[in-house]
C-alpha positions, -999 to 999 in steps of 0.1 A, spaced: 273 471 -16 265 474 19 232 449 24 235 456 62 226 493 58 199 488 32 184 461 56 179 491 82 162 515 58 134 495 70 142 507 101 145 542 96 112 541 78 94 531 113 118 551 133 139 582 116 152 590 150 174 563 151 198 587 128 201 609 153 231 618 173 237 620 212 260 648 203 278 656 174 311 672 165 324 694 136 356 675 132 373 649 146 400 674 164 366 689 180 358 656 198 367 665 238 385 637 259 371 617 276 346 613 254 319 615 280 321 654 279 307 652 248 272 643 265 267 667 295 261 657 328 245 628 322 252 600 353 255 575 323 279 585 303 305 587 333 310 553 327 318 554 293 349 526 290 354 521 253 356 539 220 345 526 187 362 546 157 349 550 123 376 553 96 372 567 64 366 605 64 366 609 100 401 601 110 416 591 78 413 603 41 390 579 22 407 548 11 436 558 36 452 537 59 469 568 83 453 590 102 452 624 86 479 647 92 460 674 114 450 647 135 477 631 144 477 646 178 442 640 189 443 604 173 474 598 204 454 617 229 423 589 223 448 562 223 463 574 261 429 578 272 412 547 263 445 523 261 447 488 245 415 467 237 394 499 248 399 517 212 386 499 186 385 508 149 353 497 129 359 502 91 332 490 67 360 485 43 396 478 61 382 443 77 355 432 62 346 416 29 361 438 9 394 430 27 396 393 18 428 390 31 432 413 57 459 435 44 441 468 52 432 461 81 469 452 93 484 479 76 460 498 95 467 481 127 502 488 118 501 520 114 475 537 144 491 509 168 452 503 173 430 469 169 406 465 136 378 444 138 373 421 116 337 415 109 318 397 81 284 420 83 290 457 78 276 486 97 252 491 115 248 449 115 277 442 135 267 454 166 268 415 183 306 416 168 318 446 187 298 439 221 320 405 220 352 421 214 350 441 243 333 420 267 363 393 262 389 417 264 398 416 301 414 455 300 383 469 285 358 464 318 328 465 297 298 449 306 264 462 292 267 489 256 261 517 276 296 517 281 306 522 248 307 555 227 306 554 189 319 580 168 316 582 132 306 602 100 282 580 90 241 593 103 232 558 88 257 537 95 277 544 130 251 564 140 220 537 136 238 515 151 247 533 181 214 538 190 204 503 178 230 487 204 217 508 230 254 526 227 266 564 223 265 580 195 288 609 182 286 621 151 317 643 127 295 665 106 320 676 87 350 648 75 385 650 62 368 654 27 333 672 28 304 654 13 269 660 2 248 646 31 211 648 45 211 679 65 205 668 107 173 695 105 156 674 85 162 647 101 152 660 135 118 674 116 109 639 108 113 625 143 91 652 160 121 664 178 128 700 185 168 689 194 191 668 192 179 641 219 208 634 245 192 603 265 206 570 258 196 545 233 168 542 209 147 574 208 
């Protein structure tokens, strides 16, 4: 059970914009590098540094600890833009709770060459968790979350707390395996928004 994202439905209830994406992307082959294009012409998102990853269903099949086939290529084209501590996975199963021992998330290490937080709340609640991890890692350059994109499948989870941290939010509509999900429209209807919003933080 994820108590962190059933905390937040509280949230949501105030504020149903707070699922919405900055920009959003069919798969994750669609998403352009750097990431920044992914927002327009913002003067913000020009100084995007980092790159949180989601795991399950948008780079990898559920349960999977590879990236998926087909996106093998972009997967190393992320990794050569944003090198060393500035891609960071963020699974809410490979290190967490559910991964007592850390085996899934150092297989998974292993096997994308990329660092796995290991975090003890889930998503969207461990926003404080990956602020540290790239503020102490000296290659990264990060100093406020403006500087960090976040790109999931997840409207409630990686979503929510992009906009909750103040961060980028990009969201893969459609993941390796398709899923019944609420639709984006409705979403937007209950915000009051005609489009997706592409300013910065909490809207």
């Amino acid at each position: 059970m994820n108590l962190s994202a059933s905390l937040n439905i509280f949230k949501l209830i105030r504020d149903p914009a707070l699922c919405l994406p900055h920009s959003s992307v069919s798969t994750f082959n669609h998403l352009p590098i750097p990431i920044s294009k992914a927002f327009g012409n913002h003067d913000d998102v020009k100084h995007i540094k980092a790159v949180v990853l989601d795991k399950d269903n948008c780079f990898a099949t559920p349960h999977e600890n590879t990236v998926y086939k087909p996106y093998s290529d972009k997967f190393k084209q992320l990794r050569e833009a944003y090198p060393g501590n500035r891609l960071l996975i963020v699974s809410n199963s490979a290190g967490t709770g559910d991964d007592p021992d850390g085996r899934e998330a150092d297989l998974l290490e292993k096997n994308t060459g990329v660092k796995v937080l290991r975090h003890t709340t889930k998503k969207p609640g461990c926003r404080a968790e990956i602020f540290s991890h790239f503020v102490n890692s000296k290659d990264t350059g990060v100093t406020s979350p403006d500087q960090i994109a976040i790109v999931g499948d997840r409207l409630f989870t990686d979503v929510v707390m992009a906009n909750l941290m103040g961060s980028w939010g990009v969201w893969v509509r459609d993941g390796v395996v398709k899923e019944k999900s609420f639709k984006l429209d409705y979403l937007i209807s209950l915000s009051g928004e005609g489009a997706v919003p592409q300013g910065r933080g909490v809207y």
